[in-house]
N, C-alpha and C positions, 0 to 999 in steps of 0.2 A: 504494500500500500504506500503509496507517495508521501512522503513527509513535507504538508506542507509548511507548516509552523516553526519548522527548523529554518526554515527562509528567513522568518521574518525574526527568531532569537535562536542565533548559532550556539549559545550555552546549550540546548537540549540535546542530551543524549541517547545516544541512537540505543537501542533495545540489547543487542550482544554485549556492550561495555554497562547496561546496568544489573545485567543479570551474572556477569563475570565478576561484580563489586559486591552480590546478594552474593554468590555461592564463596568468596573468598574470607568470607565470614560464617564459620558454623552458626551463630545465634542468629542471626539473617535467614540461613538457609536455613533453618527450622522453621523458622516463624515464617518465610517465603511455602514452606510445604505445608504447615497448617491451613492455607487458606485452599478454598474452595479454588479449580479452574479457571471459571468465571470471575472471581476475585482477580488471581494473578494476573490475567490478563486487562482487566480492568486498568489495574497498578501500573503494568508495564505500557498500555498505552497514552493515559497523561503525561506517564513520568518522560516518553520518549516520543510524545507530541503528536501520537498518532490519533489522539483524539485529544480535545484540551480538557484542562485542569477543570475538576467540579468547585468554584470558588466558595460554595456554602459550605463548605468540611471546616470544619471547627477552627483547625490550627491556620489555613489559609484564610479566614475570612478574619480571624482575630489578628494573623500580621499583617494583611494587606490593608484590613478597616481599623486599623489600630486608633481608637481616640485619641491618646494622650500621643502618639508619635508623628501622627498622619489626621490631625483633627478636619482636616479641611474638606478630606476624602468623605466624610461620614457629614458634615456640616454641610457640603453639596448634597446627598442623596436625602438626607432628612428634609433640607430645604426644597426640594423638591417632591418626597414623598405628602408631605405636610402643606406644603403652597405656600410656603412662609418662609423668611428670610431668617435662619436658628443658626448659632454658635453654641456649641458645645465649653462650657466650663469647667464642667467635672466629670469624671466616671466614678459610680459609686458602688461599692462592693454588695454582692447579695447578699441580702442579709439573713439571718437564721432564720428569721421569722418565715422567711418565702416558703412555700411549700413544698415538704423536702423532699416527699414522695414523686413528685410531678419533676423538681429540677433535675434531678438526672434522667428525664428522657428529652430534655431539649439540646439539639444541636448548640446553638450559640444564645448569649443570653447577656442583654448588653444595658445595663442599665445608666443614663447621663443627663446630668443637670445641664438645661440651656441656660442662655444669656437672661432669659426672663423670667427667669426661675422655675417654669416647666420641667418638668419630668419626663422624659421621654424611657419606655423599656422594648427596644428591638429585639425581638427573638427573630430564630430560624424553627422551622422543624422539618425534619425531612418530611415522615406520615402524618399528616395533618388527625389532631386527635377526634374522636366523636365527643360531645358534647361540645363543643366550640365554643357558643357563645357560655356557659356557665364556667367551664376553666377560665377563659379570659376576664369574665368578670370578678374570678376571685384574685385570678393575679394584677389588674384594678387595683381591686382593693388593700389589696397586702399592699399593692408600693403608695398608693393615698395615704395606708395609717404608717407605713417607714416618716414619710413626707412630715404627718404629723406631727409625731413623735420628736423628729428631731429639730423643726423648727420650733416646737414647747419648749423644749428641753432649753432650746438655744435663748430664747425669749424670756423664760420663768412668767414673772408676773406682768411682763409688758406686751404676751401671747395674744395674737388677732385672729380668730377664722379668715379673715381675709387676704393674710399672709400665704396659705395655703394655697399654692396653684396647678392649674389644670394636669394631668398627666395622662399621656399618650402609653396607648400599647400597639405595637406594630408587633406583627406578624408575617414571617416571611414565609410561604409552604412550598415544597421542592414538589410534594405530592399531596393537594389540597384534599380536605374530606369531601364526602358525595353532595352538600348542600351547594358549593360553590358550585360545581357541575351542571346545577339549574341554571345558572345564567352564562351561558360558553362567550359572549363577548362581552364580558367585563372582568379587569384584573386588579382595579381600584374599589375597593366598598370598605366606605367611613362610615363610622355611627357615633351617636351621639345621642344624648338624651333631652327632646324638648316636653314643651305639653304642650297638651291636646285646644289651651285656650290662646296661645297667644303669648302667655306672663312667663318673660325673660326671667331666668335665675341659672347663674354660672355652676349650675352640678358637678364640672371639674374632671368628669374620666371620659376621654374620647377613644377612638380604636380604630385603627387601619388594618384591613386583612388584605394581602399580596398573594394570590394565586398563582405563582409562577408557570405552575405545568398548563394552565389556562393560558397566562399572557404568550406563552411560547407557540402555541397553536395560533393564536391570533396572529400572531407578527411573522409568521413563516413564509419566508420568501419575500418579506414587505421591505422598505428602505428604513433603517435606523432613522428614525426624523427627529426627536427631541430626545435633548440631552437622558428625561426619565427613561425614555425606552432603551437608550443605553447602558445606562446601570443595569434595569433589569436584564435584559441581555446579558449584561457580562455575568448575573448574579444566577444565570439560566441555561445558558449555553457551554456545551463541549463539541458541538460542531467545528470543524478546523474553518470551511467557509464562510460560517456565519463570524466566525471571531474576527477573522482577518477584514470581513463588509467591517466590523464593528472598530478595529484599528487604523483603518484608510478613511473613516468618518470620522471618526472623533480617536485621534493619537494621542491624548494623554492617558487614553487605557493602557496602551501598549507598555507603559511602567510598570502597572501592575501588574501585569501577564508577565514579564520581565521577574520581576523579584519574586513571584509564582514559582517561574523556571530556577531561581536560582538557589530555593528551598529545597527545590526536587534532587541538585545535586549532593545532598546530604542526604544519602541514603536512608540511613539507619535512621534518624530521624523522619523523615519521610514514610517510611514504614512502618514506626510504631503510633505516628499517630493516625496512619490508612487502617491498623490494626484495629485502634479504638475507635475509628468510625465504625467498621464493619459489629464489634461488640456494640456499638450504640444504636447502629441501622436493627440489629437481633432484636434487644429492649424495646426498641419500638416498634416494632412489628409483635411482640408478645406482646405487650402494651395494647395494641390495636386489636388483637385479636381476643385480648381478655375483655375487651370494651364491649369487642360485635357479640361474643359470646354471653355479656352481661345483657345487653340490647336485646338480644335474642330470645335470652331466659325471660329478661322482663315481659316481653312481648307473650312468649306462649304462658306466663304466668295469667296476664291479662286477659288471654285467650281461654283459657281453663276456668277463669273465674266467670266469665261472658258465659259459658256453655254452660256450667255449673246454677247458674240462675236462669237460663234456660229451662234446661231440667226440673230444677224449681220450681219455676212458673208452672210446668206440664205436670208436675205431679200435685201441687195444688188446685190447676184446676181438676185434674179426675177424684183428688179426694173429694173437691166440691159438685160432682159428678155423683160419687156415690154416697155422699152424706146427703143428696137430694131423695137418688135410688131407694134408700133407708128409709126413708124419711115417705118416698112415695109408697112403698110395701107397707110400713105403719098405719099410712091412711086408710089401705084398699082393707088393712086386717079388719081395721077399725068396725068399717064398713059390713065386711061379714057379719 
């Protein structure tokens, strides 16, 4: 297969010298044969540009979108996700409080205070979870009362509810749940909470959900036209054509595909943390599967209890059937 991507970054290396740097190393080469076919392959063709880098994988999206190194990279795509001109001031660590069970099935997980003291919390997930909108709304709220808590704490007795500001949850899905699926040409959906009369009140938690495996059907074969549809392209695609349309419109990608490739030369690093994707794509696919399975149960629970009064109903009315029955033999005896 043609390499075309080695054109455009001569740092990639060709497939026999990465596999002669895996076997030159026993612990490499172990942990090269634990993986499935399908895997090694996977591995050896990012790494050697035969197909490009999946940029949502954990280690590459955190060095490439680094806040505190590269804040400008992530202060464009927010400002653009968002519609609004944001500067990133802090990155703030998760804190205990988040939901422990749920954080390790997220890919990336990226919480920053803007210039205007917004809260912004970017995730990735590869399998978009079920239940969508109630997860999201607790992790809302988990970073609302963080929010709280520490500008009290910070205030004491000069604390304002009005200090409190709005906080964004973005969500980015590699593989969206089946709800998105209902709308196949949309890969933007904000919500937000009004009412029903009219009367403005700043309720403070907004939400962005990012379809990618949607935006990608949409844009195929289309021209890269605004800056957004480039990010998500880059944040979407391992087509070698599609990357390169994506380099020759807009070159300042080409950096970051760059320092991509220059990760890859570090093998062994490069491999342990393709390992912990593959253990974290596992989780989340059990993850997924214990949901459909819980979905599932609920549903024919609900099904059994439906039939089960069903049944009910039919045997109350034949009691009331034959307590008439009864009731008309009583009259006929009478009558003898």
């Amino acid at each position: 297969m043609q390499n075309k991507l080695k054109t455009y970054f001569p740092i990639i290396r060709q497939r026999k010298e990465i596999l002669l740097d895996i076997r030159s190393k026993k612990t490499l080469s172990n942990l090269f044969d634990s993986w499935s076919k399908e895997a090694q392959e996977t591995f050896l063709d990012f790494c050697s540009g035969v197909k490009g880098i999946k940029l949502l994988y954990d280690s590459f999206f955190k060095e490439i979108m680094n806040p505190e190194s590269t804040p400008e990279r992530l202060n464009d795509f927010l400002s653009l996700l968002l519609n609004q001109e944001v500067k990133i001031l802090y990155v703030l660590p998760n804190d205990s409080t988040r939901i422990a069970d749920e954080n390790t099935l997220l890919i990336t997980d990226i919480v920053v205070e803007l210039e205007d003291s917004t809260l912004a919390n970017l995730e990735v997930q590869k399998i978009g979870y079920l239940f969508t909108g109630q997860r999201s709304a607790c992790y809302s709220s988990d970073m609302l009362l963080r929010q709280y808590k520490r500008i009290r704490s910070e205030a004491k007795k000069k604390f304002s509810y009005k200090d409190i500001k709005t906080v964004y949850t973005i969500i980015l899905y590699e593989k969206s749940p089946k709800e998105f699926h209902a709308f196949p040409n949309t890969y933007l959906h904000y919500f937000q909470q009004r009412s029903n009369t009219g009367l403005k009140l700043e309720l403070l938690q907004k939400y962005l959900f990012v379809p990618l495996d949607i935006f990608r059907k949409i844009q195929h074969n289309k021209p890269i036209s605004t800056r957004l549809e480039a990010w998500l392209t880059f944040f979407s695609t391992d087509n070698p054509d599609r990357i390169i349309q994506l380099i020759d419109v807009w070159p300042e990608f080409r950096q970051m595909y760059q320092e991509a490739y220059q990760i890859c030369r570090n093998t062994e690093a490069v491999m342990g943390f393709f390992s912990e994707e593959l253990q974290e794509l596992d989780r989340n696919t059990v993850q997924l599967m214990i949901d459909e399975m819980q979905e599932t149960l609920e549903k024919q629970e609900a099904q059994f209890r439906e039939r089960l009064e069903v049944q009910e109903l039919k045997y109350q009315e034949k009691e009331l059937q034959y307590q008439k029955a009864l009731q008309r033999i009583a009259e006929l005896e009478h009558r003898l």
